[in-house]
C-alpha positions as CSV (number, residue, x, y, z in Angstrom):
1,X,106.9,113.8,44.0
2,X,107.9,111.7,46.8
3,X,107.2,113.1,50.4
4,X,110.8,112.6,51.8
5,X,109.6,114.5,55.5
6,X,106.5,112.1,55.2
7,X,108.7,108.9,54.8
8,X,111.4,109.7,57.2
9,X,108.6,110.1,60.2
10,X,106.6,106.6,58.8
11,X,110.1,104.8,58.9
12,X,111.0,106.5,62.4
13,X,107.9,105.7,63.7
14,X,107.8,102.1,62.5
15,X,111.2,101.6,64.3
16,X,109.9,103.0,67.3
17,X,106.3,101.3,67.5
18,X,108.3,98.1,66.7
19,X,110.5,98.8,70.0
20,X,107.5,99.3,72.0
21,X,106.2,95.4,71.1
22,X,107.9,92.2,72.6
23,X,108.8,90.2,69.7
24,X,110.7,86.7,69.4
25,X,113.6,88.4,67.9
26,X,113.8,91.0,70.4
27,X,113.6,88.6,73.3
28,X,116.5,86.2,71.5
29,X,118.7,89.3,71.1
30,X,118.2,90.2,74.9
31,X,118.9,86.7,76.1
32,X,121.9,86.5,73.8
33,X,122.9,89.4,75.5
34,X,122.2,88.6,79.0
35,X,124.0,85.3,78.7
36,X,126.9,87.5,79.2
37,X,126.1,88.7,82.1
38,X,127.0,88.1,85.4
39,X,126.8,89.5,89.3
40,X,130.2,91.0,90.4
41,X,131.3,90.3,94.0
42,X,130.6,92.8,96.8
43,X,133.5,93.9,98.2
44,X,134.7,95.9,101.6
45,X,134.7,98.9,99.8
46,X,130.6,98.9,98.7
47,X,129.8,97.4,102.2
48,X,131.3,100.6,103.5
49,X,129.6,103.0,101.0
50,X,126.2,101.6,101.5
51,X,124.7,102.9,104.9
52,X,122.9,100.8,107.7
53,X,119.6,102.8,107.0
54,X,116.5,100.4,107.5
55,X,113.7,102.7,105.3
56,X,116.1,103.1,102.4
57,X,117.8,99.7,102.2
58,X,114.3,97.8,102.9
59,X,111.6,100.1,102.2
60,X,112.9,102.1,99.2
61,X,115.1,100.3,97.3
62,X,112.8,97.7,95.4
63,X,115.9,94.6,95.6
64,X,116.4,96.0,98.7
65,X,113.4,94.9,99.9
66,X,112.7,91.6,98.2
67,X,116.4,90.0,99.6
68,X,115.1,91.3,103.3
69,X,112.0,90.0,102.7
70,X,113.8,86.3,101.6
71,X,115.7,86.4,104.9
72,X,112.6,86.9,106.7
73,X,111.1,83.8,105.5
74,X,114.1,81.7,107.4
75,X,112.9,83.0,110.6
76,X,109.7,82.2,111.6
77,X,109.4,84.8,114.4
78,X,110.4,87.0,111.5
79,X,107.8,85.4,109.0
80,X,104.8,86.5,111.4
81,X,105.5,90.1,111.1
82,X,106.1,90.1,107.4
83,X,102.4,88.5,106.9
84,X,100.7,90.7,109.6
85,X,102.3,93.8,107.6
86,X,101.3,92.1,103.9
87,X,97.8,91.8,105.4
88,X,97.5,95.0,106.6
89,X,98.1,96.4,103.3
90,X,95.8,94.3,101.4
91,X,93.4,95.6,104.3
92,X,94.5,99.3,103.5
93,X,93.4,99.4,99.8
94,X,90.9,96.7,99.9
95,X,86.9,97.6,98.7
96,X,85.0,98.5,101.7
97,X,82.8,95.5,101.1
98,X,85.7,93.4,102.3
99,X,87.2,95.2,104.4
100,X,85.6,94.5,108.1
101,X,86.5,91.0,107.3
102,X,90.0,91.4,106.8
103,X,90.3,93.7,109.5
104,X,88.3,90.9,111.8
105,X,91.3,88.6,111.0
106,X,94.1,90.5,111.7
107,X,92.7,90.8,114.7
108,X,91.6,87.4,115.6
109,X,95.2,85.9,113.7
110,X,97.8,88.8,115.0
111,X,96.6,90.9,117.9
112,X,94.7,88.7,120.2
113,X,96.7,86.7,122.6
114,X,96.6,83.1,122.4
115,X,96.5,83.3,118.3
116,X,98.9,80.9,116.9
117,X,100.2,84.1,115.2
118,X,100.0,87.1,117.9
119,X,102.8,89.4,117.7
120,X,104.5,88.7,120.9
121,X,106.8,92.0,120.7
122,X,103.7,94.8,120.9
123,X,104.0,97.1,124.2
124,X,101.9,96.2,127.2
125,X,99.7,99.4,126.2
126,X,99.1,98.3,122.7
127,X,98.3,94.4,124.0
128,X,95.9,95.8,126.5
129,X,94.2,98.3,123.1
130,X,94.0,95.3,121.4
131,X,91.9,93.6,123.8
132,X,89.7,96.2,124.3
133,X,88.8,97.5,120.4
134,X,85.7,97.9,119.3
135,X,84.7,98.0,115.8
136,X,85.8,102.1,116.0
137,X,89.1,101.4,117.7
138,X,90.5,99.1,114.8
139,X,91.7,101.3,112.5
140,X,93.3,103.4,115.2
141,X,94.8,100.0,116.7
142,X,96.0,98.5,113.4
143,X,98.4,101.8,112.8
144,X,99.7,101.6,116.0
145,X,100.6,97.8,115.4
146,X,101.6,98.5,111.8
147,X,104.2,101.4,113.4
148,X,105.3,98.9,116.2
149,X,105.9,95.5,113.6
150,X,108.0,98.8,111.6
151,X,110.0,99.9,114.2
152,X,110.7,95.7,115.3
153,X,112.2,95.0,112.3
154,X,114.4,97.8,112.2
155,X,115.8,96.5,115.1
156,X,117.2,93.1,115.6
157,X,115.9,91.5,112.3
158,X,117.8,94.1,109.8
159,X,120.8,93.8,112.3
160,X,120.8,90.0,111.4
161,X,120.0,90.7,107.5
162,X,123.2,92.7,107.6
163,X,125.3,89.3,108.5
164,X,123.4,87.2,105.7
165,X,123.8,85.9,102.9
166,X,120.7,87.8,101.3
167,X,122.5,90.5,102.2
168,X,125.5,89.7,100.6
169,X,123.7,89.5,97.5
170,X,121.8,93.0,97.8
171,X,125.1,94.2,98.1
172,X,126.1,92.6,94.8
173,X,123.2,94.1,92.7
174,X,124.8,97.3,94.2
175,X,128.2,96.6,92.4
176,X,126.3,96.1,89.4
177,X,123.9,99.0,89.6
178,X,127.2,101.7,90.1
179,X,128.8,100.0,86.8
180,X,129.5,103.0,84.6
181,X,126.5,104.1,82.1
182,X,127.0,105.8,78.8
183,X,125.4,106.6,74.9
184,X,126.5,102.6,73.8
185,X,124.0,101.6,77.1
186,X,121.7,102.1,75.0
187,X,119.3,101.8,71.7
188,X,117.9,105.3,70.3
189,X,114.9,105.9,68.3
190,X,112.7,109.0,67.2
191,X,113.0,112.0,68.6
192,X,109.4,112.9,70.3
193,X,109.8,116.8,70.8
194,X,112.5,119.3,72.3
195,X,112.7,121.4,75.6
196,X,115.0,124.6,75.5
197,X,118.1,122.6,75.9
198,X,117.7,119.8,73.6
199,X,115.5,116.8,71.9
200,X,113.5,114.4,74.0
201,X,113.5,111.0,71.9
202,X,112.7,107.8,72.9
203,X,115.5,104.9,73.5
204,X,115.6,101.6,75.0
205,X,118.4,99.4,77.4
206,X,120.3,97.2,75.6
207,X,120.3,94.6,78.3
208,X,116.6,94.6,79.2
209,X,114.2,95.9,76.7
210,X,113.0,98.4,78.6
211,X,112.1,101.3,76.9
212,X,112.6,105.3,78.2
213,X,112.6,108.5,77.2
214,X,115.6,110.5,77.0
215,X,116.1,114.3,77.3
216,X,119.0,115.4,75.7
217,X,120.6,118.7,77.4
218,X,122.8,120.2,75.0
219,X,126.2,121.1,76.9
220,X,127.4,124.4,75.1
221,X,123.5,125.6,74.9
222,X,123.7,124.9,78.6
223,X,126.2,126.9,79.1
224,X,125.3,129.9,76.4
225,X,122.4,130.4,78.4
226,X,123.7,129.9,82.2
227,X,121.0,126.8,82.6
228,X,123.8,124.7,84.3
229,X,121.9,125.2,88.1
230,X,118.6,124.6,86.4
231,X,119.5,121.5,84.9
232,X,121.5,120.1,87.7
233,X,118.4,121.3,90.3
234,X,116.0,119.4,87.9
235,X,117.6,116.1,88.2
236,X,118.4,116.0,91.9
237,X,114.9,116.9,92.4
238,X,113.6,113.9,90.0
239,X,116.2,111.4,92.2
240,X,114.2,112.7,95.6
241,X,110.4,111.8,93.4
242,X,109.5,108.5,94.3
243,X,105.7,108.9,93.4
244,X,103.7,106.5,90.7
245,X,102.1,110.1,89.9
246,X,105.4,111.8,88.4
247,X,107.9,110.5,86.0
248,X,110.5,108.6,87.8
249,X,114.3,109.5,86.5
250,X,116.1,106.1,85.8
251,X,119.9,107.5,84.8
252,X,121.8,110.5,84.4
253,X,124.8,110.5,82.2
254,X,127.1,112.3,79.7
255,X,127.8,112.0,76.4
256,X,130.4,113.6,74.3
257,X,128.0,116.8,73.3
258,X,124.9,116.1,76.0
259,X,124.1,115.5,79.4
260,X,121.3,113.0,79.7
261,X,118.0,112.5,82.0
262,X,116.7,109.1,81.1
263,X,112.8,109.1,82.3
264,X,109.7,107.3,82.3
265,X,108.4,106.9,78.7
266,X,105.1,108.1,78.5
267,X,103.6,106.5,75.3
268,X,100.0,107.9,75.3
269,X,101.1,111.8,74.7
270,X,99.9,114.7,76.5
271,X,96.7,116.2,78.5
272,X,96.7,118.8,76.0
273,X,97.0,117.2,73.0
274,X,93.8,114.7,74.4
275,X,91.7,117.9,75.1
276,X,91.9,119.9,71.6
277,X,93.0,117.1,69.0
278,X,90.8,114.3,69.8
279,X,87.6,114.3,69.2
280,X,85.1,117.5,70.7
281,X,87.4,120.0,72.8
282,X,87.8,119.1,76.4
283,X,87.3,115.7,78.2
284,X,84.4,113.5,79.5
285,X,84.1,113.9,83.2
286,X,84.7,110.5,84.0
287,X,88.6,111.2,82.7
288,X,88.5,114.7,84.1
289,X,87.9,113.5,87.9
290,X,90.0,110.5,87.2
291,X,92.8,112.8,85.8
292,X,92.9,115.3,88.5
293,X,92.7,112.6,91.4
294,X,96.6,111.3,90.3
295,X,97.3,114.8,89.5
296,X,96.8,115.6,92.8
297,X,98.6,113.0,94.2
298,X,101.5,113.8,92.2
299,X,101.7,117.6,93.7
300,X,100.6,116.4,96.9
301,X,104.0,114.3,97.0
302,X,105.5,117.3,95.7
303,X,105.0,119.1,98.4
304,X,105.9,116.6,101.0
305,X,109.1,116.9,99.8
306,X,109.3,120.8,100.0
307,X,109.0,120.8,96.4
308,X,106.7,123.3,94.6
309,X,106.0,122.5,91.1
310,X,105.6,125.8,89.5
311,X,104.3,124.4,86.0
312,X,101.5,122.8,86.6
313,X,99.4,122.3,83.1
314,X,97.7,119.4,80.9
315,X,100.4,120.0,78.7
316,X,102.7,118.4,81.2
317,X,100.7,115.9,82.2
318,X,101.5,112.6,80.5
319,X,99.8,109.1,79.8
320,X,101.6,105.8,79.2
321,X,100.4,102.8,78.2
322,X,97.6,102.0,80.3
323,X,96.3,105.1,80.6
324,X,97.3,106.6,84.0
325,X,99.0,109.7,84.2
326,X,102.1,111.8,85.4
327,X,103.5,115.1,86.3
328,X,106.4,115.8,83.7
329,X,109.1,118.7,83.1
330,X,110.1,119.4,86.8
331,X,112.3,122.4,85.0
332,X,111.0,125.2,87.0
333,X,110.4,123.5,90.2
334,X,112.4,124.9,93.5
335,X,112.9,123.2,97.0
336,X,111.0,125.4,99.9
337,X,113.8,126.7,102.2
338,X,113.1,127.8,105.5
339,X,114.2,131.8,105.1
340,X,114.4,132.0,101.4
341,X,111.3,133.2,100.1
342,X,110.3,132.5,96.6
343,X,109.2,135.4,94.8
344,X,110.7,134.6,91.1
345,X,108.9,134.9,87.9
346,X,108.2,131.6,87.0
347,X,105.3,129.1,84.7
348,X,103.5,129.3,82.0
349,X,100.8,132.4,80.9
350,X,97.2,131.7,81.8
351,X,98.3,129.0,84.7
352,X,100.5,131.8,86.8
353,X,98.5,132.4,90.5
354,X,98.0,135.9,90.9
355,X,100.7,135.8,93.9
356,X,103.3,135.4,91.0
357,X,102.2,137.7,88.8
358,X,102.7,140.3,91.4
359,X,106.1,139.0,92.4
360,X,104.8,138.4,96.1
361,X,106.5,135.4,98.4
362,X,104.9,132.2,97.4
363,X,104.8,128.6,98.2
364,X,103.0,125.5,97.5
365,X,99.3,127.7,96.8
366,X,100.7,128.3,93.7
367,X,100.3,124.6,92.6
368,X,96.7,124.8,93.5
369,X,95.9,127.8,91.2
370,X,97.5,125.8,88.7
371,X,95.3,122.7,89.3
372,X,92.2,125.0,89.2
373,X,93.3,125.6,85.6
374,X,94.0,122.7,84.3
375,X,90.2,121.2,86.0
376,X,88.5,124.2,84.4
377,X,90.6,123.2,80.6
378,X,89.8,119.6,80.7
379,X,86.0,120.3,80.9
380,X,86.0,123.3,78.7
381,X,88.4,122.8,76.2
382,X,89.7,126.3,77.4
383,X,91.6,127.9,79.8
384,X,90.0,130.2,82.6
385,X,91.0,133.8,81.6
386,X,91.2,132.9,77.9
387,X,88.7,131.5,75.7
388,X,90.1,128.8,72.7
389,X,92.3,130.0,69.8
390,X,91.5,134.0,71.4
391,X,93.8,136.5,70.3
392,X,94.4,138.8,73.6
393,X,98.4,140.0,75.2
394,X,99.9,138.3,77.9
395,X,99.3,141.7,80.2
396,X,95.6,141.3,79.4
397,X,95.9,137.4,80.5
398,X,97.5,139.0,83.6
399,X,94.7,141.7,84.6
400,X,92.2,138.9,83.7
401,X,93.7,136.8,86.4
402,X,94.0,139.2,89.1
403,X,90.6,141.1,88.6
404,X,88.1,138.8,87.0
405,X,86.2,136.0,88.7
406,X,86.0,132.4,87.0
407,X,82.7,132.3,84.7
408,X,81.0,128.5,83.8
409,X,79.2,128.7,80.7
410,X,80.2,125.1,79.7
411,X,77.7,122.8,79.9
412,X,79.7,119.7,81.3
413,X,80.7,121.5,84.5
414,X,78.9,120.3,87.4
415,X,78.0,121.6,91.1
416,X,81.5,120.0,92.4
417,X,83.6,120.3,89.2
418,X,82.4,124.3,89.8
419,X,82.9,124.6,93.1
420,X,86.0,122.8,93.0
421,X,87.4,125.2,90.1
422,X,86.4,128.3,92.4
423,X,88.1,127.2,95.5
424,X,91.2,126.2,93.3
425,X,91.3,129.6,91.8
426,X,90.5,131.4,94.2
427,X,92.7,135.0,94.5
428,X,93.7,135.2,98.3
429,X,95.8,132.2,99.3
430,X,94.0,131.9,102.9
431,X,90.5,131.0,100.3
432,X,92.6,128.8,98.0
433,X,91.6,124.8,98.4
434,X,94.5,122.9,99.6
435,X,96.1,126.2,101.3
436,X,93.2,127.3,103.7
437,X,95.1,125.4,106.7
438,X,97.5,122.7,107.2
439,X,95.3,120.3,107.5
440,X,93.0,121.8,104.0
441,X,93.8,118.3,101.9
442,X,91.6,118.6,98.2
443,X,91.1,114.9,98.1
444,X,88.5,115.2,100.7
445,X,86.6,117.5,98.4
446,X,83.1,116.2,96.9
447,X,84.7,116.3,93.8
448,X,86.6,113.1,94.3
449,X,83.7,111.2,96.1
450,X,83.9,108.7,93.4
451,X,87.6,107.8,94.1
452,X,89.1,105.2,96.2
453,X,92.5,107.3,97.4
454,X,94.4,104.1,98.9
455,X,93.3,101.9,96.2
456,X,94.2,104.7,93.4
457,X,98.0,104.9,95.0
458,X,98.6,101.5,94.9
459,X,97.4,101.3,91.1
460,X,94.1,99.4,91.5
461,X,91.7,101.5,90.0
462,X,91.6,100.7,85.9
463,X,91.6,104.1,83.9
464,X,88.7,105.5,82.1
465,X,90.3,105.6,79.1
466,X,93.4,103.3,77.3
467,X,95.7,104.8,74.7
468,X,96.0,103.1,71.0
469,X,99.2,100.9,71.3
470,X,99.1,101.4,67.7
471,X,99.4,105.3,67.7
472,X,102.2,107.7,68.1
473,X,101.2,110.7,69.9
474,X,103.6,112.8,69.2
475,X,103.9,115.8,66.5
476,X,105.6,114.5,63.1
477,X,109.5,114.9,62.6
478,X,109.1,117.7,60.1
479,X,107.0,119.7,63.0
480,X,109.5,119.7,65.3
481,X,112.5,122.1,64.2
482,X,115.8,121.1,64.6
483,X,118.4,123.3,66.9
484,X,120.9,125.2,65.6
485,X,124.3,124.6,66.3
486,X,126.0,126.8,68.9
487,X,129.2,128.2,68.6
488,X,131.8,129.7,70.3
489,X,131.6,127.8,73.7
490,X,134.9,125.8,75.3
491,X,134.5,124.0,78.2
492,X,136.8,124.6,81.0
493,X,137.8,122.2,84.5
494,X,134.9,123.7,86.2
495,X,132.3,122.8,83.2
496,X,134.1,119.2,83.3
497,X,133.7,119.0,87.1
498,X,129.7,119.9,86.4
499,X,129.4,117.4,84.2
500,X,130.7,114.8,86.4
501,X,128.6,115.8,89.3
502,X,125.0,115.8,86.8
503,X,126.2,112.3,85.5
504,X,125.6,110.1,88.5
505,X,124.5,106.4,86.4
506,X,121.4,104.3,87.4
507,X,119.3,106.3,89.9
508,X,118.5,103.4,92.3
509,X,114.9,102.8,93.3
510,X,114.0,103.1,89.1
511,X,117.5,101.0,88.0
512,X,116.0,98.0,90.7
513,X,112.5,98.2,89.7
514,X,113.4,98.0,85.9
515,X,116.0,94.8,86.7
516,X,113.1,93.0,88.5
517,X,110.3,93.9,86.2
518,X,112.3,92.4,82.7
519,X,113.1,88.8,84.6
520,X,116.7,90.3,84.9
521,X,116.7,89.8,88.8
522,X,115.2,86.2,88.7
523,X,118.0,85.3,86.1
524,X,120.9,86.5,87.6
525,X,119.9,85.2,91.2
526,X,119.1,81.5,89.9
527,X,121.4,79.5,91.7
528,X,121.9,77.0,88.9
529,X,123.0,79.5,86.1
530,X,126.5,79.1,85.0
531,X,128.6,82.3,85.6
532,X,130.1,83.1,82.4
533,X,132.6,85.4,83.6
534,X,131.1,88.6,81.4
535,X,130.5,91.6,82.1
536,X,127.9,93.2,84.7
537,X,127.5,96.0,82.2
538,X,126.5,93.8,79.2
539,X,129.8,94.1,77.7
540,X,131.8,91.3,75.9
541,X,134.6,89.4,77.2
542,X,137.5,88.8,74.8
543,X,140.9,88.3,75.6
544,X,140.1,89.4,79.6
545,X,138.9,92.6,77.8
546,X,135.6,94.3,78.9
547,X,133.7,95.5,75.3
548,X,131.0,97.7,75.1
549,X,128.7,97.2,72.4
């Protein structure tokens, strides 16, 4: 008898594993496309909605900051600070066997008067620190002149960037990055699982090839079960992320039936489904530390942001291709408040600090318990008040949590990963690593002595282990059940007015960074491409009609 479930998930993956490879078909359908493209003008009215703000406009916004950094080329006052900044970030995240030498140059090139080079606009205090640093001074010296070259170009320099013609065309990429975004935006493949709202499957633009995943929030369900502030709080959270460590959130928009979070795809599955399906349970400690380092990171941004995660667990901890991994679901994070305590229910059994469990005002500790959980799985296939596949209640998970200490009969755990593990999960907040004082950062710990931090940010540091481009990593269709239709929900003006506000378009800094990554960018800006007249959004022009495909 023919396995029907078994062919639709072969055929479905097919389609999708074929998405996920460039192919010469692929690549003449997108430039068929793209020949229809063109930049709209700028206008008064988007010069007026875009605000004079320096960090966001050449800092943030990735197009943003390539067309200021074109401008600075044509002046070569300008030019000077732009290298002396480049340099000091190669020297930032360079190995330490090279970097006294770079440092030695930025010296002798930028901050040493007479140098063809020296930054002529410094303060008389930091000229004078420059002459004077020894070897210990220079790292203090070069953040003071990194801060000053900053604060320069926001001046003057980004005052003249507003009046030119690099400008001008930032300011058309803007036009074109508020064009309308809907369901025909887009291709859809398989679906890859389903949150409480709705299916998370995996689609890719039209116009670029770039491939996302897509979480599906199911309007009426939305509504049956009040989740309106959840959802909306989940994506303005995601639009404030702007970490490598967490999945970024590309667009928001509505369909007919769904509202839509379009997010980084994450192609090489799950922390969880890496420590119990492949191979022996848990994870070699090379991955473990190399795991928990961009883990950290990730909540570390978090909390910059007054943002406490709340769900912290390998099974939200994602790969893509290459291997390095992000914080997913932000459903249950909340922004810190000054005078609203948190003292809410909220995570997953066996991951909840015992602060929560007793309904006690919380904060970012919480997090930290979490983390010492997720360590403690990763090398023991198990989590730390529950042993694998063990039958016990939730209120036994519970007392286990708030009277029992951490035991480490696994052989892989070692003196840090141990002490690590106990000062994570530790039960008073004032013990907890990375809560003990405001200065009590867990990167520092012995844990991570094999980890460059500056080097790991930037994305330097190859990961211990590469997913099979060949394999899906994601349960089978049949395994993931299917929703049942609700019924009896109408939508009223206020339900319309919600939708409007959660379906905002391309989320800026991810919408740049996906133009300029596909050769988008470079095509549109070539000065000898023939403007066809079409459409920014990839429609079709016919008759002076605008067509979506």
């Amino acid at each position: 008898m023919c396995d029907m479930a078994g062919l639709d998930n072969l055929i479905a993956n097919t389609a999708y594993l074929q998405a996920r490879k460039s192919t010469d078909g692929d690549a003449k359908e997108i430039q068929r496309r793209r020949r229809s493209l063109s930049l709209p003008k700028a206008n008064h009215e988007i010069r007026q909605a875009i605000p004079a703000d320096y960090e966001s406009t050449c800092e943030v916004q990735p197009i943003g900051k390539k067309m200021f950094r074109e401008f600075l080329e044509t002046v070569p006052e300008y030019v000077i600070v732009k290298n002396f900044l480049d340099e000091v970030s190669r020297w930032e995240v360079a190995e330490d066997s090279t970097k006294n030498s770079i440092v030695d140059s930025l010296f002798t090139n930028f901050l040493k008067s007479g140098s063809s080079s020296y930054l002529a606009f410094i303060s008389s205090n930091l000229a004078s620190k420059c002459q004077e640093a020894t070897e210990k001074d220079y790292e203090n010296v070069v953040e003071l002149a990194k801060r000053e070259s900053k604060t320069f170009l926001q001046d003057k320099p980004f005052q003249e960037f507003q009046k030119s013609r690099f400008y001008d065309k930032f300011l058309q990429w803007k036009v074109f990055e508020k064009q309308p975004v809907n369901e025909k935006y887009f291709y859809e493949y398989r679906v890859l699982g389903k949150g409480g709202f709705g299916e998370v499957c995996a689609i890719q633009v039209k116009n670029t090839g770039k491939m996302y995943a897509c979480k599906k929030l199911d309007k009426k369900r939305l509504k049956k079960k009040n989740g309106e502030k959840m959802a909306l709080l989940e994506k303005e959270i995601l639009e404030k992320v702007n970490s490598r460590f967490i999945v970024s959130l590309a667009y928001a928009f509505e369909s007919k039936s769904h509202l839509c979070l379009v997010i980084s795809l994450m192609n090489g599955g799950d922390l969880k489904y890496h420590i119990y399906n492949i191979g022996e349970r848990g994870l070699e400690m090379s991955r473990v530390i190399f795991y928990s380092a961009q883990i950290t990171c990730g909540i570390l941004h978090l909390h910059s942001i007054n943002i406490v995660y709340r769900d912290m667990k390998p099974e939200n901890v994602l790969l893509d291709d290459d291997g390095h991994c992000r914080l997913s679901d932000l459903g249950l994070a909340v922004e810190v408040k000054e005078g609203k305590p948190i003292n809410q229910r909220a995570g997953t059994n066996g991951y909840m600090a015992p602060e929560i469990l007793m309904e006690e005002n919380y904060s970012f500790s919480v997090d930290w318990f979490a983390m010492g959980c997720s360590i403690y799985e990763m090398i023991a296939g198990r989590t730390p008040f529950k042993d694998f596949k063990e039958k016990i209640t939730k209120d036994e998970v519970k007392r286990r949590t708030l009277e029992d200490e951490v035991t480490f009969e696994h052989p892989n755990f070692t003196k840090e990963a141990k002490d690590i593990c106990t000062l994570f999960l530790a039960k008073k907040t004032e013990n907890r690593l990375g809560s003990r004082n405001s200065d009590d950062d867990p990167r520092k710990h012995s844990f991570f002595k094999t980890i460059h931090f500056h080097r790991l940010n930037a994305g330097l540091i190859d990961p211990p282990f590469v997913p099979d481009p060949s394999v899906v990593y994601a349960r089978d269709l049949a395994d993931i059940a299917d929703f049942s239709e609700v019924r009896g929900i109408e939508f009223d003006e206020k339900d319309k007015k919600f939708f409007k506000k959660f379906a905002t378009g391309a989320v800026p800094r991810a919408w740049q960074e996906e133009i300029i990554e596909t050769g988008l960018f470079e095509e549109l800006n070539d000065p000898n491409r023939l403007d066809t007249g079409g459409c920014a959004n990839g429609g079709e022009v016919k008759s002076g009609v605008c067509v979506l495909f």
